[in-house]
N, C-alpha and C positions, 0 to 999 in steps of 0.2 A: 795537715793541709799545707800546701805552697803555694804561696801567694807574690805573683810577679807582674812589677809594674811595669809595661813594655813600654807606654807611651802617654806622657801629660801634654794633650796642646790644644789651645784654647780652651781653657777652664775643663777639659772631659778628658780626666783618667781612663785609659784600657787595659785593664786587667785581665791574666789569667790565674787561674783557678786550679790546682790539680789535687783531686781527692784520691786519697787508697781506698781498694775494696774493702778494710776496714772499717774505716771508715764512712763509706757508703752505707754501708750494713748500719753501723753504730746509725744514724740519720733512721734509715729504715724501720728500726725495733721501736725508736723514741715515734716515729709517727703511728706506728700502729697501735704502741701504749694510750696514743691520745685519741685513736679514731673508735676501738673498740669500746668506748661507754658508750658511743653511740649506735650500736650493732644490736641486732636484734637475730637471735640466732630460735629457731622452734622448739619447745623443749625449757626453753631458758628466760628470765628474766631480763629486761634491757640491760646491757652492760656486764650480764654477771657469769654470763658463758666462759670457760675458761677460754686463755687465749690461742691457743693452739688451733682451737675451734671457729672462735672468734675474727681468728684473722682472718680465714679463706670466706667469709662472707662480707670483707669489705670490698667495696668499689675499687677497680685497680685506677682507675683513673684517678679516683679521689689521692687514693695512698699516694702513686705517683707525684701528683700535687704538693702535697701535704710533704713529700719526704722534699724533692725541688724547691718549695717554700723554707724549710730549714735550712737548708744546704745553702743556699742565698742570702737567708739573712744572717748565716754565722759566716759567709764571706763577705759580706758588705761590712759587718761591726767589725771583722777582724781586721780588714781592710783601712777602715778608717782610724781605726786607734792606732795598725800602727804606722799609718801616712802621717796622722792629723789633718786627715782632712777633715772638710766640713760639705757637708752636702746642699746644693743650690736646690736640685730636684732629683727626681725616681730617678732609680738606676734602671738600664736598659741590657737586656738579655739578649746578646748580638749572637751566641753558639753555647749548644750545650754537648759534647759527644760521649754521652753513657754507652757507648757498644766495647768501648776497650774493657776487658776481663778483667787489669788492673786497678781501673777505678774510673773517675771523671772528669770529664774537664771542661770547664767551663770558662766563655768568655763575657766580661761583662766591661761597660761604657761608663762610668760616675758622673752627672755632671755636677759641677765644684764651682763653692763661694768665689767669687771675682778677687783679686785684688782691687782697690778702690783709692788711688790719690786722693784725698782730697784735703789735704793739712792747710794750702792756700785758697781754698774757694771763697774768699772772702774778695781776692784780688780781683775775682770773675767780674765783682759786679759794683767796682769802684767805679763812684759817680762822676760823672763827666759834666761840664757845660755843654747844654742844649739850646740851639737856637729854636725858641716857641714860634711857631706860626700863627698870627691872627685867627686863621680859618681852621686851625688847626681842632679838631674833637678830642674831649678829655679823654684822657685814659683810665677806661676802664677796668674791675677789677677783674675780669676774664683777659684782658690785656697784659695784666701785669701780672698773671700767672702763666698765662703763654710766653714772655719775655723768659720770666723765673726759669722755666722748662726749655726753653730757646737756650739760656745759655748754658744750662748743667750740660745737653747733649751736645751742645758743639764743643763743649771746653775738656769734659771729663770723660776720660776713658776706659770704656767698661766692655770687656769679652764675655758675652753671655753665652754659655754651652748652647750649642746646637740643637741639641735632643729638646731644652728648656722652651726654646723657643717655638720648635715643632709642635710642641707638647701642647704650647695654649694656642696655639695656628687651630691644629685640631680641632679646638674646645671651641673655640668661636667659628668654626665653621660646621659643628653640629648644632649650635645656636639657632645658625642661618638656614640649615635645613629643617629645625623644629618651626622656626619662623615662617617658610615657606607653606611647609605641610598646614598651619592655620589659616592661611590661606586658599587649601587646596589645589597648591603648586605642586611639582616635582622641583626639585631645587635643581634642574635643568631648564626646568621653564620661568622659574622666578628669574633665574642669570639669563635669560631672554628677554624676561621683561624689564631687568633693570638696566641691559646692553651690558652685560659683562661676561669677560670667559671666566672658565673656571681657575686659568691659572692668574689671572689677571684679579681676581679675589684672594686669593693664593698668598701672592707677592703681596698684597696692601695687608692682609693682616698679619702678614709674616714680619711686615714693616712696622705696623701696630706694635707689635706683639713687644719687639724687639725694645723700641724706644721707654715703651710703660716698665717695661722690668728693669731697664739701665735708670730711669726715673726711679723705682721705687729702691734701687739696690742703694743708686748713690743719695737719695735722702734719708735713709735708714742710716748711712755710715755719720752721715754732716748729724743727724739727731743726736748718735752716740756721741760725737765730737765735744757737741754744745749740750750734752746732759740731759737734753730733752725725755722725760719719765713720765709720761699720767699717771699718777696716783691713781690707787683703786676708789677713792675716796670721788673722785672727776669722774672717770668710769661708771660708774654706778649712778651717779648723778643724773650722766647724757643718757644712761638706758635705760633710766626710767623715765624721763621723758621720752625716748623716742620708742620706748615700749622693746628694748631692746632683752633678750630670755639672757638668761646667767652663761649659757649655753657660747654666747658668742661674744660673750666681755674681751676676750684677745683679740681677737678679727678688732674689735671697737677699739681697744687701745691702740692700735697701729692705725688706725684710722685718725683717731685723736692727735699721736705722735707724729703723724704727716701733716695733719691740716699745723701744727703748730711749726715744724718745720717752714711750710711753706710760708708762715707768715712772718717768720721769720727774716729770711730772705726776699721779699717782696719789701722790707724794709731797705736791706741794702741798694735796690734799684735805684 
């Protein structure tokens, strides 16, 4: 396999990919090894038909599948071990051209962990003298986590791959369409009834989208900085109060590692 890095910019590697018809084949044998236990051929036991036999009664779409899933993920790990990269989110399958008799070739998108300054972000949020206003209303603690978040994104700069961003854009706009259909909308006619166009939805969560993941990329880094760890010991604690299954103890520690970050920081203000 040859693996050529054409182009790194803004955090999404574009790779190409070229397989030998060797190669290909080798891919091929190793997925039909894995598809035929579950073959049922007449005459024969699940699984036990030999495979000669075996094969021609699988799915060619499946096999296809199944050989293109290999083929992908032994270019994506070869890929990254030997970049070093690290991956932000799914990789994206921009061309595949199987018709060459030689072999394959494939192009794929990676998109990749940011780089992330943040050695000074303490300077960010060096206290100043404020003149209090009489009339003035306390600030509250939704206040002083919108400030927190006010200044990581104006100060700190963070290139979020494209694809990533598209990616949860997507997500939240099938949200909005499950949302709609509870309603017994067309999520045409819900963005009618809320005065909004489609692209006009579009842009706000693309902008959403954008902001929560430079938030979550650069408090994740400022955590590892200052050592911030929940113990599994914390963990287990919050999810049995909050009835939290074993299931989703990680999802919870980075929950945990954030909220302690941010209060962190909410200090420095």
């Amino acid at each position: 396999m040859k693996l050529i890095v054409k182009e790194t910019k803004k955090n999404t590697a574009h790779i190409d990919a070229v397989l030998t018809e060797a190669e290909v084949l080798h891919e091929k044998e190793h997925a039909i090894d894995e598809l035929i236990s579950s073959v049922t051929v007449k005459g024969f036991r699940q699984g036990k038909a030999p495979k000669a036999i075996a094969a021609d009664h699988i799915d060619p779409d499946k096999l296809s599948n199944h050989i293109l899933n290999h083929v992908l993920n032994n270019v994506i790990d070869k890929t990254l071990k030997e970049n070093k990269f690290k991956l932000l989110g799914r990789p994206v399958l921009e061309n595949i051209d199987s018709k060459d008799k030689d072999g394959w070739t494939i192009k794929l998108s990676l998109p990749l962990y940011p780089e992330i300054d943040i050695k000074n972000y303490k300077n960010l949020f060096s206290k100043k003298t404020k003149t209090v206003k009489k009339d003035a209303k306390p600030e509250t603690e939704e206040d002083k986590i919108e400030k927190v978040y006010k200044t990581l994104l104006d100060n700190i700069k963070v290139d979020v791959p494209e694809s990533v961003i598209e990616e949860e854009t997507n997500y939240s706009l099938e949200k909005l369409q499950s949302q709609a259909k509870t309603l017994n909308l067309t999520l045409e006619n819900y963005l009618k009834a809320v005065k909004k166009t489609m692209e006009e939805v579009k842009t706000e969560y693309a902008k959403r989208a954008e902001e929560s993941i430079k938030l979550d990329l650069i408090l994740l880094e400022i955590a590892k900085l200052e050592e911030i760890n929940t113990t599994i010991e914390e963990i287990k604690e919050v999810a049995k109060v909050g009835g939290v299954p074993d299931t989703q103890l990680g999802q919870l520690k980075s929950i945990i590692d954030r909220r302690k970050t941010i209060e962190l920081l909410q200090k420095l203000c």
